[in-house]
Each structure stands twice: as structure tokens, then as C-alpha cells.
C-alpha positions in Angstrom: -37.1 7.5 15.9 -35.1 10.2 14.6 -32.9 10.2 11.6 -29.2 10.8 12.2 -27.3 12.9 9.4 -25.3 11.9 6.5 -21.9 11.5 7.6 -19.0 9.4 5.5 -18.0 6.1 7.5 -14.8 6.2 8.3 -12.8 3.8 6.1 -11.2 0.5 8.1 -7.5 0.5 8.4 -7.3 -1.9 6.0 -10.7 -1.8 3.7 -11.8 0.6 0.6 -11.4 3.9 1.1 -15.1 6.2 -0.1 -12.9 8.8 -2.6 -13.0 8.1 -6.8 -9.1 8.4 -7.8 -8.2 9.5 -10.4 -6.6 8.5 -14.3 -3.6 6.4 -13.0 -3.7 6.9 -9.4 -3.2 4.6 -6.5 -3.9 4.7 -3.3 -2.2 2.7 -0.7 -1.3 2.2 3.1 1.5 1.2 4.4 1.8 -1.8 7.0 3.9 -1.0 10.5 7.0 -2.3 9.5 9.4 0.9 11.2 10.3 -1.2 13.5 12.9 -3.2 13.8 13.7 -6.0 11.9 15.4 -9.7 11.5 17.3 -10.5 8.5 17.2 -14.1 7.3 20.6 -15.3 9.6 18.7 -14.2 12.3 20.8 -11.1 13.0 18.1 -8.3 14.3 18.3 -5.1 12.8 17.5 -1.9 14.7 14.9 0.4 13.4 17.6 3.5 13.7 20.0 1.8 11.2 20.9 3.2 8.6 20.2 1.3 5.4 20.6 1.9 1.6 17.6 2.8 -0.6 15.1 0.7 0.5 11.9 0.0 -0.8 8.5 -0.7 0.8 5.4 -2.8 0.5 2.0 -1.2 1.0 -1.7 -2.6 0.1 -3.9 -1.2 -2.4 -7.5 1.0 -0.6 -8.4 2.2 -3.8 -7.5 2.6 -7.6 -8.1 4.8 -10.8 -10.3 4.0 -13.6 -7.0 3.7 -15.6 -5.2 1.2 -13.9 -4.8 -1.9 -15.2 -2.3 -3.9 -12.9 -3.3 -3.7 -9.3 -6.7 -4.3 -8.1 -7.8 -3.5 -4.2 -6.3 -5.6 -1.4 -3.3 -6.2 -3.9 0.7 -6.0 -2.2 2.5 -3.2 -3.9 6.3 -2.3 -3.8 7.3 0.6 -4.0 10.2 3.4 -4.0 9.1 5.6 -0.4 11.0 8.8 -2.3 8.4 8.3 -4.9 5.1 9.2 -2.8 2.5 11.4 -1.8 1.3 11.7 1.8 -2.5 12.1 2.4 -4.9 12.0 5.1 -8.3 10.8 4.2 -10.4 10.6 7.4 -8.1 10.1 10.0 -6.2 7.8 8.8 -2.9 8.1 6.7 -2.4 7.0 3.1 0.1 7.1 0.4 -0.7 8.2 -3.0 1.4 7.2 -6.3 1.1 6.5 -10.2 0.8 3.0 -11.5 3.9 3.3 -13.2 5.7 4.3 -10.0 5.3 0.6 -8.5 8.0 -1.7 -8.7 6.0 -5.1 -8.3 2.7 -6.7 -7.5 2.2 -9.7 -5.2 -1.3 -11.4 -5.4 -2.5 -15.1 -5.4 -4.2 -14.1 -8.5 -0.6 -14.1 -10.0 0.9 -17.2 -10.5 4.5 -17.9 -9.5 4.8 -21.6 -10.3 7.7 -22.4 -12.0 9.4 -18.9 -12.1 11.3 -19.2 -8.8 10.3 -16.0 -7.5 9.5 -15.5 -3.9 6.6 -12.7 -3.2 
């Protein structure tokens, strides 16, 4: 039997990514929502339309030591103006500071009794 080399597994589209981040920094991907979509009257929306700042909803691959809000397989929102683009492995990711999300939606959180919808 012969002992194949080290070599990094490459991280599942939506699993923990093998990098340390940094201080504050979160890494996320983004889910394939380009497309187009339905509002809630049923109207559908093309992907091409134009739309008004728009924010987006990624999960969480990894986190810094220094965050203290999200945790890994969290739902984040976030501002897409806001981000970093990186490639780790194949496989695309977006990069941001704690402070640059706008909401977190986990079961950990409890909504009862607030009225919000995550």
C-alpha cells in the first residue's frame, strides 16, 4: 500500500471551510438566488429587473476568533456592496466584517412573541 500525499479536502458547498479567519471576519456563501423570483401576490419577477438596493442572505463557512454573533451554518443578511469576493479551493465565497451584517436568522434565536418573520 502506498501513501498518497497531503492534499487539503476540498470544502463541501455548504460545510466548513479549512482556513483560520481572522479578528472580526466572516466568511460566507451565497445561495443561487439570481434567478428569478416570485413576490408574495404571486407576480414573478425576472432576474434582469432592475430593483432598488437589495440585500442578500448568505450562510456562514467559517468565523473569526472575534466574532461574537454568528456561529457556522448561521443565515446572514447582508449589503452585496459591502463584500469581498474570494476563491478558496474552487469554490466562491464572500468575505465581510461582523459589523457589516444586517441580521442573523438561527433556530438558536428565539422569535416568539416579537412578530418578526426570519
Amino acid at each position: 500500500m502506498t501513501a498518497e500525499p497531503d492534499s487539503p479536502a476540498k470544502p463541501a458547498k455548504d460545510g466548513p471551510v479549512p482556513i483560520k479567519l481572522l479578528h472580526d471576519r466572516v466568511l460566507v456563501r451565497e445561495g443561487g438566488d439570481a434567478g428569478e423570483r416570485r413576490s408574495s401576490g404571486g407576480i414573478v419577477i425576472p432576474a434582469t429587473a432592475q430593483v432598488g438596493r437589495r440585500l442578500s442572505w448568505a450562510k456562514v463557512v467559517a468565523v473569526g476568533p472575534n466574532v461574537r454573533s454568528v456561529e457556522l451554518g448561521d443565515k446572514v443578511l447582508f449589503e452585496p456592496e459591502d463584500r469581498g469576493n474570494v476563491e478558496v479551493q474552487g469554490i466562491d465565497y464572500v468575505l465581510l466584517r461582523e459589523r457589516d451584517l444586517h441580521a442573523v436568522a438561527a433556530s438558536r434565536h428565539s422569535t416568539a412573541g416579537t412578530g418578526l418573520y426570519l
